[in-house]
Legacy VTK file of the C-alpha trace (Angstrom):
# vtk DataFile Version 3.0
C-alpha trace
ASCII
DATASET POLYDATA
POINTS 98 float
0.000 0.000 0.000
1.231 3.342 -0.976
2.876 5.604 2.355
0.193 8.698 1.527
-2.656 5.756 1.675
-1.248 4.399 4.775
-1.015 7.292 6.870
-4.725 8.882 5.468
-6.267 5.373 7.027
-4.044 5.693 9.883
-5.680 8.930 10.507
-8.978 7.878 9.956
-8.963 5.060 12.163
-7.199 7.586 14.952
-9.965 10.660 14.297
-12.655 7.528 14.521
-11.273 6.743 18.132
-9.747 10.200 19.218
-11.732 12.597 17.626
-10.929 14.982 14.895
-7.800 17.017 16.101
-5.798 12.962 15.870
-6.120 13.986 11.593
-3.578 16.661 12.576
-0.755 15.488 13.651
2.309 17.055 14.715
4.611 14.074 12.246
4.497 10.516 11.074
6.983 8.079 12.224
6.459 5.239 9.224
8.110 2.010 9.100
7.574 -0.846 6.812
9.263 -3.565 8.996
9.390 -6.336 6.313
12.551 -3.826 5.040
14.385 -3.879 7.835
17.302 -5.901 7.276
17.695 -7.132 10.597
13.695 -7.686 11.678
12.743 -9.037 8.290
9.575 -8.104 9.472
7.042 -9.364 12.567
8.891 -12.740 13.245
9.154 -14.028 16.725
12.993 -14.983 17.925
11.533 -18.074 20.103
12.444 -21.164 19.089
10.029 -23.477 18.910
8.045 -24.792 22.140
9.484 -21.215 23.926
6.240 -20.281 24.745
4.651 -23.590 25.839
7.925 -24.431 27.794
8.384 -20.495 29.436
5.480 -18.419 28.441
3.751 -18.469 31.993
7.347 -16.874 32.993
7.146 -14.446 30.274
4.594 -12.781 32.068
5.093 -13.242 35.464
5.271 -9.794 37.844
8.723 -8.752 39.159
7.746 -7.673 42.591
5.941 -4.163 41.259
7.648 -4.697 37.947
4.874 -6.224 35.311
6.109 -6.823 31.980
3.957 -7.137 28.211
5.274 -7.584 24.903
4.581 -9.525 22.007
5.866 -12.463 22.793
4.277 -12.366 26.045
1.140 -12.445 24.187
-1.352 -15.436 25.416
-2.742 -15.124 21.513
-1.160 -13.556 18.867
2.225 -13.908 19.966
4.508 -12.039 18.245
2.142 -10.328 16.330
0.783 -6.323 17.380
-2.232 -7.528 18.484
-0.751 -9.741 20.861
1.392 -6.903 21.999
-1.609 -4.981 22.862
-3.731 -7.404 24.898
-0.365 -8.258 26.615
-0.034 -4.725 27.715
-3.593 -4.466 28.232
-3.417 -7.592 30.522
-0.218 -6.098 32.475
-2.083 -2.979 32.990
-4.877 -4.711 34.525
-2.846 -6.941 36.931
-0.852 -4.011 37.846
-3.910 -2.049 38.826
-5.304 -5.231 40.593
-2.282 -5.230 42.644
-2.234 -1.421 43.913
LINES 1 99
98 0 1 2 3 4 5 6 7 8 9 10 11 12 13 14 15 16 17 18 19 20 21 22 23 24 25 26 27 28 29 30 31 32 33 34 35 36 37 38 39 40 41 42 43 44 45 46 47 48 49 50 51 52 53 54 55 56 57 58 59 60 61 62 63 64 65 66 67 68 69 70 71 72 73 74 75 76 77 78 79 80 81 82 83 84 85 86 87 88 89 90 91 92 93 94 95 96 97
């Protein structure tokens, strides 16, 4: 998909959520990751059976310290959307523990 066609669904989708001052935004930070010669795009580094073998770890709380990330994902791991409802699930068990 074309960068200008990108960023004008990007700001759609942020004006839909945020309202309509998110279409003016003070820059664009755009990366296509699947260039990146050293990400080759959304891959997980876990070797096989790294998730079935530690992933309860993965996301264990440090004392106050909670941790999310993709590949602490419980679905979607390694993937954005497994970011996000791994930081949405930190968030929650951080608030449950104040």
């Amino acid at each position: 998909m074309p960068v200008a066609e990108r960023h004008a669904i990007m700001l759609d989708r942020l004006a839909a959520a945020l309202g309509a001052p998110a279409r003016r935004p003070l820059g664009i930070a755009d990366c296509y990751w699947a260039h990146e010669p050293y990400s080759r795009g959304c891959v997980s580094t876990a070797a096989t059976g790294t998730w079935t073998t530690y992933g309860v770890g993965m996301r264990a709380a440090c004392g106050r310290l909670h941790l999310a990330g993709a590949e602490a994902a419980t679905r979607f791991l390694s993937q954005m959307d497994g970011a996000v409802r791994a930081g949405q699930a930190a968030a929650a068990a951080a608030l449950a523990a104040l």
